[in-house]
Wavefront OBJ file of the C-alpha trace (Angstrom):
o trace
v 0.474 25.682 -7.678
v -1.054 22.238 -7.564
v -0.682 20.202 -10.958
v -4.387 18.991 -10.768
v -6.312 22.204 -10.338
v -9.964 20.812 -11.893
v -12.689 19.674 -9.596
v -15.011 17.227 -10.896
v -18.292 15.809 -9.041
v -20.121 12.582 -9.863
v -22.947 11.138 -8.347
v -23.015 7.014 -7.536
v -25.852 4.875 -6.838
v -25.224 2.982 -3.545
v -24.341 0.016 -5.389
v -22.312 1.695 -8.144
v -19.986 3.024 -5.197
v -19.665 -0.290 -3.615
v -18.422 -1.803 -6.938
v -16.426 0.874 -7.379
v -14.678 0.466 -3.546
v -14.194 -2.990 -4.030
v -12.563 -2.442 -7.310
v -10.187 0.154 -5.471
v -9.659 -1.682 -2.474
v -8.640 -4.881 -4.772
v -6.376 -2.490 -6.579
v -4.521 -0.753 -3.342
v -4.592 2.785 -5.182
v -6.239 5.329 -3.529
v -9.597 6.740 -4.886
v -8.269 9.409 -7.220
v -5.379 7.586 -8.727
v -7.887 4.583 -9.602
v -10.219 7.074 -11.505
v -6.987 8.589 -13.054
v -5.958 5.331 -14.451
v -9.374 4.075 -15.767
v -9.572 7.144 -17.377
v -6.349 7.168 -19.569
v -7.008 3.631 -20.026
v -4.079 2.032 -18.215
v -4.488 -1.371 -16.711
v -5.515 -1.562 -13.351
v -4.079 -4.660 -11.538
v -4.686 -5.900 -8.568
v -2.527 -5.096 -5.792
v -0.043 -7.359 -4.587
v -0.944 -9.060 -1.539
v 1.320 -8.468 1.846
v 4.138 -11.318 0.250
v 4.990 -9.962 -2.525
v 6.723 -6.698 -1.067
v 8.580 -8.961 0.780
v 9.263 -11.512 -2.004
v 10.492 -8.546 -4.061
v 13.142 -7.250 -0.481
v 14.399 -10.756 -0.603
v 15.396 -11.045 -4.237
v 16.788 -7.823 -3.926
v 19.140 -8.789 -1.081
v 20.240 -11.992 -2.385
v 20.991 -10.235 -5.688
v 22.890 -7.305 -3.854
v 24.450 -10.081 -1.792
v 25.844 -12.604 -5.108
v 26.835 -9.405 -6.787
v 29.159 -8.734 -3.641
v 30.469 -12.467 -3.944
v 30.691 -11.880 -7.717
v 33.468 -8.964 -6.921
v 35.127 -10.829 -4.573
v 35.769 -13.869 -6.205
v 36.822 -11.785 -9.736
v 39.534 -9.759 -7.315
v 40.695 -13.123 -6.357
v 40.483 -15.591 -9.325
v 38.369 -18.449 -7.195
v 35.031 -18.837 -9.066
v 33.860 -19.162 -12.227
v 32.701 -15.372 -12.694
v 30.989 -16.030 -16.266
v 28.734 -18.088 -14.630
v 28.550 -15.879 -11.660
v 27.975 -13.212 -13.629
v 25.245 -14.941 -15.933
v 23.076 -16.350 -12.398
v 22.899 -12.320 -11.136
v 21.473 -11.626 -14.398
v 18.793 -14.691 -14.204
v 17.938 -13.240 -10.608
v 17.340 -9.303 -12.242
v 15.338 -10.924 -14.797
v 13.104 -12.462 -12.295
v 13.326 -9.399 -9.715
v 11.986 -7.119 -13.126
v 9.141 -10.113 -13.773
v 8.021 -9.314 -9.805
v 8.095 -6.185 -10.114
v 6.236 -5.304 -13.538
v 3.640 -7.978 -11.782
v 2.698 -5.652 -9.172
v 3.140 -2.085 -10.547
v 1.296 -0.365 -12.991
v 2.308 1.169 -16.539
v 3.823 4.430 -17.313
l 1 2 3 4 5 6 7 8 9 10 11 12 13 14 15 16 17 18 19 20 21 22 23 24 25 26 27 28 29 30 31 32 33 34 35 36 37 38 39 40 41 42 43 44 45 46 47 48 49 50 51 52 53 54 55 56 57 58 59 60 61 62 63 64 65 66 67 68 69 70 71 72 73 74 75 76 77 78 79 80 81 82 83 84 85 86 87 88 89 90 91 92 93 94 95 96 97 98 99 100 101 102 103 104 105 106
């Protein structure tokens, strides 16, 4: 049985739908999640524009990719691994600041 099982209809002047659109279209939720949102009074952000995904894949990869190097050079001895260790957590920090940028609340 669907979770959301109540129907509710509202009526929009033409230009209190167009505001409303925009608003939505700005925010890249769909209609019903937007409404949901307003209504328990979360913050609706903007959405992130077509970079940012992207942005977000990249810091991802180079993090995945220094936490590889990271394990390698601690099996080894070679690098300094506190500081190593220390730049991967700099790089979460900013992947979490990117991320909570773009996403909405709980």
């Amino acid at each position: 049985m669907r979770k959301r099982n109540c129907r509710v209809v509202v009526y929009f002047s033409k230009d209190e739908l167009d505001a409303l659109t925009k608003k939505i279209r700005k925010s890249h939720l769909s209609r019903e999640g937007f409404i949901r949102a307003a209504v328990a009074g979360k913050e609706v952000k903007d959405g992130p524009t077509a970079d940012v995904p992207a942005l977000i894949q990249e810091v991802r990869r180079v993090g995945s990719n220094l936490n590889q190097i990271l394990k390698r050079a601690n099996s080894i001895g070679l690098l300094d691994v506190p500081q190593l260790r220390k730049d991967v957590a700099d790089l979460r920090t900013v992947e979490k600041l990117i991320v909570d940028s773009y996403t909405m609340p709980d």
